[in-house]
C-alpha positions in Angstrom: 118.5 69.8 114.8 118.9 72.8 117.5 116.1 74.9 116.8 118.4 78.1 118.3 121.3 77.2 116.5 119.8 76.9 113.1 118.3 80.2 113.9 121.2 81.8 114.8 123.3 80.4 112.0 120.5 81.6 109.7 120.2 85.1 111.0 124.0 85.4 111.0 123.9 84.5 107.4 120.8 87.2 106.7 123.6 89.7 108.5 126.2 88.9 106.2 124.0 89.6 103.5 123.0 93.0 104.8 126.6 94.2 105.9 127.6 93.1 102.1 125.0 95.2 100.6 125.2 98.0 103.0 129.1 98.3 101.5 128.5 97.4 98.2 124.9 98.8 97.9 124.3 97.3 94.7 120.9 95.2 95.0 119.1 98.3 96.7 120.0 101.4 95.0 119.1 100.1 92.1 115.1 98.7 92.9 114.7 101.8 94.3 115.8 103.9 91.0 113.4 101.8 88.9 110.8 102.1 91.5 110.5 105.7 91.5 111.3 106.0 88.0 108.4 104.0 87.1 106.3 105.3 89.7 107.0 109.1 88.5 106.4 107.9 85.1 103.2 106.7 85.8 101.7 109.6 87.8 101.7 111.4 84.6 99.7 108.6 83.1 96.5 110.1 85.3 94.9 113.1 85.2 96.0 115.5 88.2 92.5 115.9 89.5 92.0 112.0 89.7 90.6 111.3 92.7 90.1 107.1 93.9 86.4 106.2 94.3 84.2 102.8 94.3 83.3 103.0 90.6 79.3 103.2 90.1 79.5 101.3 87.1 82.3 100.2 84.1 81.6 100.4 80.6 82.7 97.5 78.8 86.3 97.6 77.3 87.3 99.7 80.3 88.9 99.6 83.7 88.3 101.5 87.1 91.1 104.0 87.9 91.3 102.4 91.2 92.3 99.0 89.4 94.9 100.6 87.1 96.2 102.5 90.1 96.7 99.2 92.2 97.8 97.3 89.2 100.8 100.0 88.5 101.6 99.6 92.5 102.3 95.8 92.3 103.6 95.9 88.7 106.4 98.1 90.1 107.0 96.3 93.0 107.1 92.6 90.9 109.7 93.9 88.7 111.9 95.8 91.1 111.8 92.7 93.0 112.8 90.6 90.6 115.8 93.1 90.1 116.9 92.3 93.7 116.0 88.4 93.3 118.6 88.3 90.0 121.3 89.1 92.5 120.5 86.7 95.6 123.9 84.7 94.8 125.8 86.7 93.1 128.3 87.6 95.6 128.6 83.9 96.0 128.8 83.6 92.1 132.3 85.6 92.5 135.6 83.5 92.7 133.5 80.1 93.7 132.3 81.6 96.6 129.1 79.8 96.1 130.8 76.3 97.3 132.1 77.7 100.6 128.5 79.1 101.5 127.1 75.3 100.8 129.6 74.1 103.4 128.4 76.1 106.0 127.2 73.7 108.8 123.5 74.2 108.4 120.7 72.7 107.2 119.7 74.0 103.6 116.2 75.4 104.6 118.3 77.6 106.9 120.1 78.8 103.9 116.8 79.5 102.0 115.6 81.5 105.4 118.5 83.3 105.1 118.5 84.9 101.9 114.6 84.8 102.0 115.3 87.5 104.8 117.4 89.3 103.2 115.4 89.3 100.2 112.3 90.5 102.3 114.9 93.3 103.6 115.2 94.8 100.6 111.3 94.7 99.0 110.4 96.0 102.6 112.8 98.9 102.0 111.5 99.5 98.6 108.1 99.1 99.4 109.0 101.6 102.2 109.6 104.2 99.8 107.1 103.7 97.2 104.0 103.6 99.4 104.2 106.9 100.4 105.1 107.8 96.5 102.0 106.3 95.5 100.1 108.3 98.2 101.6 111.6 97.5 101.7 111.2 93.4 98.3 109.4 93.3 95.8 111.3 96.3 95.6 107.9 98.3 93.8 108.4 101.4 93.1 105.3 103.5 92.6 106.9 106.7 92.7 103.8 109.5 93.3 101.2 107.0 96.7 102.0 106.0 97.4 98.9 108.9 95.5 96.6 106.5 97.5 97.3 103.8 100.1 96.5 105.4 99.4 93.3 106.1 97.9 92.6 103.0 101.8 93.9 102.1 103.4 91.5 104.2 101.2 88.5 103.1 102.0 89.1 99.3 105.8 90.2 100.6 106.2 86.7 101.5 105.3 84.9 99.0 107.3 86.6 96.7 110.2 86.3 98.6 109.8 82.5 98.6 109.0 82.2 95.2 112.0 84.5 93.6 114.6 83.6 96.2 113.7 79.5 95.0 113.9 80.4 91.6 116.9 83.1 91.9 118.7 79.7 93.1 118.0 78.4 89.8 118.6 80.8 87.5 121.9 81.2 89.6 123.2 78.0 87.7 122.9 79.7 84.5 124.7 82.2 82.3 121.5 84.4 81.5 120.3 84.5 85.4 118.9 88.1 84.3 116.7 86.5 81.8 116.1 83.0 83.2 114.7 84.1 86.5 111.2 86.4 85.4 110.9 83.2 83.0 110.6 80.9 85.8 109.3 83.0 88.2 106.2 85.1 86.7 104.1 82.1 86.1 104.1 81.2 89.7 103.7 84.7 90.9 100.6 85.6 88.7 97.8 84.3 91.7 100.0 86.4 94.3 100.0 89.2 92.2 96.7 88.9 91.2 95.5 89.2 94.8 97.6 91.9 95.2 95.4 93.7 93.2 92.0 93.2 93.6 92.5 93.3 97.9 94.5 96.9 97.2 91.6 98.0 94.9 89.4 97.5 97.8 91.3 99.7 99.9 91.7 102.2 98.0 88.3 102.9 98.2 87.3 102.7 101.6 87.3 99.1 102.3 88.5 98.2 106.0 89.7 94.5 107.2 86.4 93.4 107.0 85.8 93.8 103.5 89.2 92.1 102.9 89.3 89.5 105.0 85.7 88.1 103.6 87.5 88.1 100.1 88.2 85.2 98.6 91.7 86.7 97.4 92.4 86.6 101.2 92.9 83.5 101.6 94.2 82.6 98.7 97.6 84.7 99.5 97.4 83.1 103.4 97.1 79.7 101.0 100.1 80.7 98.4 102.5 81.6 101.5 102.2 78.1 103.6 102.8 76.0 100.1 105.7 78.1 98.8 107.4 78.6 101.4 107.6 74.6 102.4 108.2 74.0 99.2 111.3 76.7 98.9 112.6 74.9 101.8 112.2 71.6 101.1 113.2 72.0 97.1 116.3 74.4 97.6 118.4 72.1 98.9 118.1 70.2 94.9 117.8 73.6 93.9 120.9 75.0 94.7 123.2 72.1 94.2 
């Protein structure tokens, strides 16, 4: 196979996905509603003098703010993600549209790459809003390590992508595709997410690349990324037919 023309069939495909959305803007608008609206909902959840430390000590039957705070971060993103994943196909869905895309000339793990782009697209943009949202509403200050989080972003970002864009193709067979997909989905995303969590927690409190790098978490999500996303692109092609 031609290593440019798979990639340039693929990222003409992740174009077409854009430009579609970008007129229709119906997968976007609607993550980013929920994100904030969650996110504003949750800010009043706090008290407005809470301020995100390295917890001394935890009495039993209760959780560090800084947990909570992480945990409401990647809850939001999860489920306005999975509002973006329930649509992967459905302009395809429309009119049988879905067969013409399958006859595209290129390899099926191109057409996973595709819409895993897209996909990726979209959380980034969300993310891209609620980051700062979560700064502003909850006093997060991480000074030089706001690069780590980032990449602790893009680690988690993609394997979520691989996982709901797999499973979106799934759930796209069915009637309830709405329902079907966090049913399928949130089992396999509970390590990822889980990660999530705990290597955010750290930064919020001060904790730099080292700290998170020497966490077991770490490699877990380096771990979760390699093995779903070979097996979304060796498994779509049964997936999707």
């Amino acid at each position: 196979m031609n290593e440019a023309g798979w990639l340039h069939k693929s990222a003409l495909l992740v174009r077409k996905d854009l430009r579609v959305e970008a007129r229709g803007r119906d997968t976007l608008p609607p993550m980013l509603a929920f994100a904030f609206a969650v996110t504003l909902l949750l800010a009043f959840t706090l008290p407005g003098s809470t301020r995100l430390a390295a917890p001394v000590s935890v009495p039993g039957g209760t959780v560090a703010v800084v947990d909570v705070v992480s945990g409401f971060l990647w809850i939001t993103v999860l489920f306005a993600g999975l509002i973006g994943f329930a649509r992967t196909f459905e302009v395809e869905r429309e009119e049988g549209a879905i067969d013409s895309l399958l006859l595209v000339p290129l390899d099926r793990s191109g057409l996973f790459a595709a819409k895993a782009v897209a996909n990726l697209a979209y959380i980034a943009a969300v993310q891209g809003v609620l980051l700062p949202t979560f700064a502003l509403f909850f006093a997060l200050d991480l000074g030089a390590s706001w690069f780590v989080l980032v990449l602790v972003t893009i680690l988690v970002d993609l394997g979520f992508v691989a996982v709901g864009t797999l499973f979106a193709s799934l759930a796209a067979q069915t009637r309830s595709r709405e329902l079907i997909l966090p049913i399928l989905a949130l089992p396999a995303l509970v390590p990822v997410f889980i990660a999530a969590v705990e290597l955010t927690s750290d930064l919020f409190v001060g904790g730099g690349l080292d700290a998170v790098a020497t966490r077991g978490w770490f490699g877990v999500l380096i771990a979760f990324d390699v093995v779903f996303m070979t097996i979304g692109a060796l498994a779509f092609e049964f997936a999707i037919d």
